[in-house]
N, CA, C and O atoms as CSV, one atom per row, in Angstrom:
chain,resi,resn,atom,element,x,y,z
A,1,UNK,N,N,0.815,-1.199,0.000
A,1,UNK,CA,C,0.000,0.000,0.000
A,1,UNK,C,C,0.860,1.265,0.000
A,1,UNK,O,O,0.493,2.328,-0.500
A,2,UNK,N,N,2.207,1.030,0.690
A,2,UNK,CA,C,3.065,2.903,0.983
A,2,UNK,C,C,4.235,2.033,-0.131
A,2,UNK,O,O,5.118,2.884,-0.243
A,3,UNK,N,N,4.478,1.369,-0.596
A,3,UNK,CA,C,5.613,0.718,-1.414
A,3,UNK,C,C,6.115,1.989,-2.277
A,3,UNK,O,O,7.271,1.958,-2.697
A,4,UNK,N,N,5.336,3.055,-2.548
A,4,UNK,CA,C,5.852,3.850,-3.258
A,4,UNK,C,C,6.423,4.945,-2.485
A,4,UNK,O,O,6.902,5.923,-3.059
A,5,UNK,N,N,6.395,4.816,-0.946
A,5,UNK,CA,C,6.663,6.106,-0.283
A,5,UNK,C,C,7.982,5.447,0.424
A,5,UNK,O,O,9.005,6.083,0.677
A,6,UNK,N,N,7.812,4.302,0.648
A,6,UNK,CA,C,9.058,3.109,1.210
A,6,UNK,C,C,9.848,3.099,0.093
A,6,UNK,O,O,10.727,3.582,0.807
A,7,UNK,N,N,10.335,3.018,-0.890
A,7,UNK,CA,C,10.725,3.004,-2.346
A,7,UNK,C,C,11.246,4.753,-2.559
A,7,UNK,O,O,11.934,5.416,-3.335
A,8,UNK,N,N,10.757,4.867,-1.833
A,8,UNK,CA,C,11.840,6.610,-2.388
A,8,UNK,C,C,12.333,6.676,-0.911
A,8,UNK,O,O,13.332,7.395,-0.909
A,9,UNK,N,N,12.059,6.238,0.327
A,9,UNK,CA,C,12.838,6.505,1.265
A,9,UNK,C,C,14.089,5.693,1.320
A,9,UNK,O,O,15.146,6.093,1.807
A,10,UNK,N,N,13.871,4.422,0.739
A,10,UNK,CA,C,15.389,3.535,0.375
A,10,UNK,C,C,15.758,4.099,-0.892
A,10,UNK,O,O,16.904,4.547,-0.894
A,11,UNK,N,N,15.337,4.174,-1.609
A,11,UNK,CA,C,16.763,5.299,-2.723
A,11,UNK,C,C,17.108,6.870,-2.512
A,11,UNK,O,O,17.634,7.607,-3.347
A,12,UNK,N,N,16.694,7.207,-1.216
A,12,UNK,CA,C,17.103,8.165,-0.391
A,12,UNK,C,C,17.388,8.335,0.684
A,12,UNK,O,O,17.436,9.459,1.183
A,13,UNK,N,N,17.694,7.067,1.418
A,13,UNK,CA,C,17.861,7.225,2.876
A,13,UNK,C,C,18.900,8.025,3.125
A,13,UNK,O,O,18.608,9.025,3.781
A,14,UNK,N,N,20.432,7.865,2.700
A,14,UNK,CA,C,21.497,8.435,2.885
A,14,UNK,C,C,21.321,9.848,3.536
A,14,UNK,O,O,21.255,10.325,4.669
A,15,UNK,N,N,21.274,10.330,2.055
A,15,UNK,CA,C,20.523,12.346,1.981
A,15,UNK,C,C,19.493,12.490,3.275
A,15,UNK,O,O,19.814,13.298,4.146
A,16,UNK,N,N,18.256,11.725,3.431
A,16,UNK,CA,C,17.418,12.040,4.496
A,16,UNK,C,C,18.081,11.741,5.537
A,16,UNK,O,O,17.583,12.414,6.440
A,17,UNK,N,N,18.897,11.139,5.934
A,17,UNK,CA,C,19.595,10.666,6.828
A,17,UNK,C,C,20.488,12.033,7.638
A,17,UNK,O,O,20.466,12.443,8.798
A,18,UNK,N,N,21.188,12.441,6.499
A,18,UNK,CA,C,21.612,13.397,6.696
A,18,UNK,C,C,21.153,14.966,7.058
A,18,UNK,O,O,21.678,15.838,7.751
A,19,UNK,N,N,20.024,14.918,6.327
A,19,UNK,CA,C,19.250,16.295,6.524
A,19,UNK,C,C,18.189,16.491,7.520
A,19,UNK,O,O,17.735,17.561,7.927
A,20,UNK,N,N,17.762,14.921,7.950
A,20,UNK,CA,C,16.991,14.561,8.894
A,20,UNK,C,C,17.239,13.978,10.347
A,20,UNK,O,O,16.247,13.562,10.944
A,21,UNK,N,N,18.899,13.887,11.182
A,21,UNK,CA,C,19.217,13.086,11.343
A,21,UNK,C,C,18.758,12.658,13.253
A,21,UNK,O,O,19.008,13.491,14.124
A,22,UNK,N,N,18.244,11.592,13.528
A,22,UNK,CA,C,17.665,11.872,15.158
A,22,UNK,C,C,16.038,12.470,14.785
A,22,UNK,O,O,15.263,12.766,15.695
A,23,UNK,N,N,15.707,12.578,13.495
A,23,UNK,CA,C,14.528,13.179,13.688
A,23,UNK,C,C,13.371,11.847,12.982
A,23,UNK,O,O,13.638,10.859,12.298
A,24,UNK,N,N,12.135,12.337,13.476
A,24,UNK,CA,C,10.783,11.610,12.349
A,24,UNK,C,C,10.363,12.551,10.973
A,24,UNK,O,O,9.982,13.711,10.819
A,25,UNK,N,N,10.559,11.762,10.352
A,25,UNK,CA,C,10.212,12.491,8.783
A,25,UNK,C,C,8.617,11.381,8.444
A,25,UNK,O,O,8.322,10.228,8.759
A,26,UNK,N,N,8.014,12.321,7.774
A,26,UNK,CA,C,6.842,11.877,7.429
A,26,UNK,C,C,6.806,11.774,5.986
A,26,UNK,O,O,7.409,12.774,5.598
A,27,UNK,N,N,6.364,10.996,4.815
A,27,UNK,CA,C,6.573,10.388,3.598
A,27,UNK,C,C,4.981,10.422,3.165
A,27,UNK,O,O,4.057,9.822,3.714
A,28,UNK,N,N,4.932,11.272,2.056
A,28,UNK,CA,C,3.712,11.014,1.113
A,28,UNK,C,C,3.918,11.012,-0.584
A,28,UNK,O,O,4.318,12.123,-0.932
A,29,UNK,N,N,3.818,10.430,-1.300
A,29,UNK,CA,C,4.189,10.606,-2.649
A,29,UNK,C,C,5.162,11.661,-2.873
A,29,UNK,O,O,5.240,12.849,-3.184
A,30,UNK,N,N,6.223,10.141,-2.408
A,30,UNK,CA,C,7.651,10.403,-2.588
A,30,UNK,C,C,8.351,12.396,-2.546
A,30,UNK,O,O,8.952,13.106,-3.352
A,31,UNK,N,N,7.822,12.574,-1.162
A,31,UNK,CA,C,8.258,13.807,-0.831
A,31,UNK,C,C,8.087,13.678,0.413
A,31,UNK,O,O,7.420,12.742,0.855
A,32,UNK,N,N,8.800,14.824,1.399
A,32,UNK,CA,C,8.647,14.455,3.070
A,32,UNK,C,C,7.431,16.262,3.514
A,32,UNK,O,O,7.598,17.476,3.395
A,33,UNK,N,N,6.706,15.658,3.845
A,33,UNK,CA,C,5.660,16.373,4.121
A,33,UNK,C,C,5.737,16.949,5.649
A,33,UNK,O,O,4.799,17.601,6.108
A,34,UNK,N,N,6.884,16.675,6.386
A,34,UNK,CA,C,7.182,16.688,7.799
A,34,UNK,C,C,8.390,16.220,8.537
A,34,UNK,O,O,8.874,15.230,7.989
A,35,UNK,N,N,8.963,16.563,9.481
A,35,UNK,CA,C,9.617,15.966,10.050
A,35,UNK,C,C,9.642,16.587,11.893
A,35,UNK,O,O,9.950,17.689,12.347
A,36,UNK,N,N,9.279,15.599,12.425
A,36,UNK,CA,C,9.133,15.777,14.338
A,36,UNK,C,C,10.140,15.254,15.060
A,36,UNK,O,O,11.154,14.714,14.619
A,37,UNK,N,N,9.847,15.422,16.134
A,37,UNK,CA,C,10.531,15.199,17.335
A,37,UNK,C,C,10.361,13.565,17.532
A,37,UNK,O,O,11.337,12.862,17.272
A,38,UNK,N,N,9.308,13.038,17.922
A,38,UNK,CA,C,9.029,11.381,18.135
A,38,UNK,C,C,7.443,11.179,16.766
A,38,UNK,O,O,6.773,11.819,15.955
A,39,UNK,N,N,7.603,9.956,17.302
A,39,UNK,CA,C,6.558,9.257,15.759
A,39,UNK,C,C,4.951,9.815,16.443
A,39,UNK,O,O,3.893,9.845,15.813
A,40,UNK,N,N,5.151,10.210,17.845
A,40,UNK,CA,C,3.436,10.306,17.992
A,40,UNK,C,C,3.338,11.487,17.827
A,40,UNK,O,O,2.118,11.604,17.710
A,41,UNK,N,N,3.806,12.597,17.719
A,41,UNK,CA,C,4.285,13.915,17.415
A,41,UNK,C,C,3.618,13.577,16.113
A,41,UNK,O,O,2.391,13.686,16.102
A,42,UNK,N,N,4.360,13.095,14.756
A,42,UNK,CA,C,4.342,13.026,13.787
A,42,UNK,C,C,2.953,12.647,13.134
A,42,UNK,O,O,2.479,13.313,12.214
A,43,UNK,N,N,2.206,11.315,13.774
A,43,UNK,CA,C,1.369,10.535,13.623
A,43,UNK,C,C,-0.217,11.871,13.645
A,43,UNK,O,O,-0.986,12.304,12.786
A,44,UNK,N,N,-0.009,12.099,15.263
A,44,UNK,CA,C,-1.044,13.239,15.728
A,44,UNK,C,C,-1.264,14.853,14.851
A,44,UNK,O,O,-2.280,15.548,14.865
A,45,UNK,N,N,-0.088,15.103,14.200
A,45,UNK,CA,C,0.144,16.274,13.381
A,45,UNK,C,C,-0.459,15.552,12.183
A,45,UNK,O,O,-1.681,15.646,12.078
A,46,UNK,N,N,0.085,14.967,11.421
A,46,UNK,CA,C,0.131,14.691,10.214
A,46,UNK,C,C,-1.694,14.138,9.761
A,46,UNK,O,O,-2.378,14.517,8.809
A,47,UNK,N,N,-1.960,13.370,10.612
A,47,UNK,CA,C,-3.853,12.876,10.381
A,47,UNK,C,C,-4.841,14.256,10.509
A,47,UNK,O,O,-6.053,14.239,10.294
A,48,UNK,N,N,-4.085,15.410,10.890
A,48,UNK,CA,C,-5.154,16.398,10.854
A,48,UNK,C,C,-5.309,16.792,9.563
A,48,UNK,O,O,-6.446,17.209,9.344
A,49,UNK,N,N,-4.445,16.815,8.464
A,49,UNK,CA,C,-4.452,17.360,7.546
A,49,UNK,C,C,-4.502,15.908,5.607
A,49,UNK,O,O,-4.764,16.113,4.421
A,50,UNK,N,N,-3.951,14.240,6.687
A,50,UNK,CA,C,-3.716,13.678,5.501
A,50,UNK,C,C,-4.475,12.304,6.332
A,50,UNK,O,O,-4.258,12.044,7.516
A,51,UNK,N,N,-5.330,11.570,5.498
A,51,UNK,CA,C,-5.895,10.116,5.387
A,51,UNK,C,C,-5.236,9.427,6.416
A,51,UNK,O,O,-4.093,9.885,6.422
A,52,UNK,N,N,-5.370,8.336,7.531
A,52,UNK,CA,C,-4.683,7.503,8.004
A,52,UNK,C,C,-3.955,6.441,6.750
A,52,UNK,O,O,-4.683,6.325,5.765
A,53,UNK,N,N,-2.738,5.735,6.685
A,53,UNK,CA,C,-2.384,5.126,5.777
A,53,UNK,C,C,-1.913,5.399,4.345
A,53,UNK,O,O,-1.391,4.568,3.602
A,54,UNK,N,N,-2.200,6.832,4.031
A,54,UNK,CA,C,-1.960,7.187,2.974
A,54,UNK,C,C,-0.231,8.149,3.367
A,54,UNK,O,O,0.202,8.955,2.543
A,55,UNK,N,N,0.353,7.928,4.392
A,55,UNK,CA,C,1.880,8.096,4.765
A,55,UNK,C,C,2.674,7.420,5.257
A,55,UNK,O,O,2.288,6.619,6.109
A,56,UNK,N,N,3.860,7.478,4.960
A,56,UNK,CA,C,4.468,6.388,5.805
A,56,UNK,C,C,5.418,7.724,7.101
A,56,UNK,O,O,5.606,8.927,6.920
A,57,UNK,N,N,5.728,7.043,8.042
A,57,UNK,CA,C,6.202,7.556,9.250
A,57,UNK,C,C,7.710,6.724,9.155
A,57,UNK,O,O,7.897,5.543,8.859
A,58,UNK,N,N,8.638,7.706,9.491
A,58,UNK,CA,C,10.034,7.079,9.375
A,58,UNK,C,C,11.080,7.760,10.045
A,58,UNK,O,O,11.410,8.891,9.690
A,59,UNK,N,N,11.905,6.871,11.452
A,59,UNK,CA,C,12.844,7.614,12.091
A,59,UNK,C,C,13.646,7.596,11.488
A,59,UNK,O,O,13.687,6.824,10.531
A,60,UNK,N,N,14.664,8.458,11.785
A,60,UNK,CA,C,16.165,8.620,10.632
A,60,UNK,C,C,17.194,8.939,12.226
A,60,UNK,O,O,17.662,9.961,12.729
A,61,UNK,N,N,17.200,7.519,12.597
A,61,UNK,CA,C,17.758,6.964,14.182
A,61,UNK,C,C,18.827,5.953,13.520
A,61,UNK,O,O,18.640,5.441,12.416
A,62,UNK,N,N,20.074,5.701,14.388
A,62,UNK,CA,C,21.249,4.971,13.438
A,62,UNK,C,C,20.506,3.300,13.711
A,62,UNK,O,O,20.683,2.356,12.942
A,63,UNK,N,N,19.819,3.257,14.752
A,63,UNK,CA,C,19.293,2.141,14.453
A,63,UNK,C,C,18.482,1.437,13.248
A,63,UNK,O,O,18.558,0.317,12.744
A,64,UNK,N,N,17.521,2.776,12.954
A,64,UNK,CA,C,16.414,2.713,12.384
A,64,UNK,C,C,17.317,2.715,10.929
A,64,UNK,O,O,16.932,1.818,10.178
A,65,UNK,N,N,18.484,3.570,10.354
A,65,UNK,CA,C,19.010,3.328,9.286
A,65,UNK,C,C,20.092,1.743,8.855
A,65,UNK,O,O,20.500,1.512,7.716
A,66,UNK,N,N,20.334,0.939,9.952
A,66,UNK,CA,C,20.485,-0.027,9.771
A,66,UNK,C,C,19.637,-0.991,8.934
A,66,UNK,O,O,18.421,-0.895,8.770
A,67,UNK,N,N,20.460,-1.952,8.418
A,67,UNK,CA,C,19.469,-2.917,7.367
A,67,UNK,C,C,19.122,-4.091,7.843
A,67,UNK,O,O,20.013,-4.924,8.004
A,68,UNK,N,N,18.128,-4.331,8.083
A,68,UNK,CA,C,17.253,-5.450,8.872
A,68,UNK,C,C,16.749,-6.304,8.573
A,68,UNK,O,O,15.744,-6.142,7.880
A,69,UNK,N,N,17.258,-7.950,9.006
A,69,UNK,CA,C,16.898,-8.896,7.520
A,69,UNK,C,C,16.256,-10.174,8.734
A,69,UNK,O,O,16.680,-10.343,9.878
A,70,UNK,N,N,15.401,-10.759,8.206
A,70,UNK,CA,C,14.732,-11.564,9.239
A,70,UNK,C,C,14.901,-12.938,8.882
A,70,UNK,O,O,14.578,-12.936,7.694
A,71,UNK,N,N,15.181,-14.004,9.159
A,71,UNK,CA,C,15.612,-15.223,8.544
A,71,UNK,C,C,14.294,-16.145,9.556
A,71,UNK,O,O,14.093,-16.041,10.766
A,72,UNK,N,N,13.493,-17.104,8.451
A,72,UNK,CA,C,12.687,-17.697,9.170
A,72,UNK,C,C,12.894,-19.167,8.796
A,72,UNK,O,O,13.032,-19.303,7.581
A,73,UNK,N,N,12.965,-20.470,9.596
A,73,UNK,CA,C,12.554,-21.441,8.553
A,73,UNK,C,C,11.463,-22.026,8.881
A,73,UNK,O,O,11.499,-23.019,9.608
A,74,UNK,N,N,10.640,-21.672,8.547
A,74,UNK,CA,C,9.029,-21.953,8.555
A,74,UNK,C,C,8.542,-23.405,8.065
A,74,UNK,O,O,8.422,-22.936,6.934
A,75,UNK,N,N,8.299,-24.239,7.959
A,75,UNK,CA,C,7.444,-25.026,6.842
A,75,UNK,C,C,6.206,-25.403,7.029
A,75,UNK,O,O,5.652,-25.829,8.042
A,76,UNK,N,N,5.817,-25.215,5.976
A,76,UNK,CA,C,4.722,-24.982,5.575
A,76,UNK,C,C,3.945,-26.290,5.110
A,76,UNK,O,O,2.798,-26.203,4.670
């Protein structure tokens, strides 16, 4: 459903990273419409003016810019 707002924040994390850094940036067709202090900051601002779901919410925390890979072995 946000694949297109997730999709410009990974071929831009670096730059946002940098210009954003310790902060919440808010993501709507592939532009940042915001950036706060914490995500409920962000969440509570941002629904007054845009759809629930139609943004994605994203810290630019060194954690949060780490790459995160989940290994399952499931069977099915």
């Amino acid at each position: 459903m946000l694949e297109k707002e997730y999709d410009y924040f990974l071929r831009n994390k670096e730059t946002l990273f940098a210009t954003y850094h310790n902060r919440v940036v808010v993501i709507k067709d592939e532009k940042i419409i915001g950036d706060y202090d914490t995500k409920e900051k962000a969440l509570k601002e941002t629904i007054k003016e845009h759809e629930l779901g139609t943004f994605l919410i994203q810290e630019m925390s060194e954690e949060e810019m780490e790459d995160i890979r989940f290994h399952s072995r499931v069977y099915v």
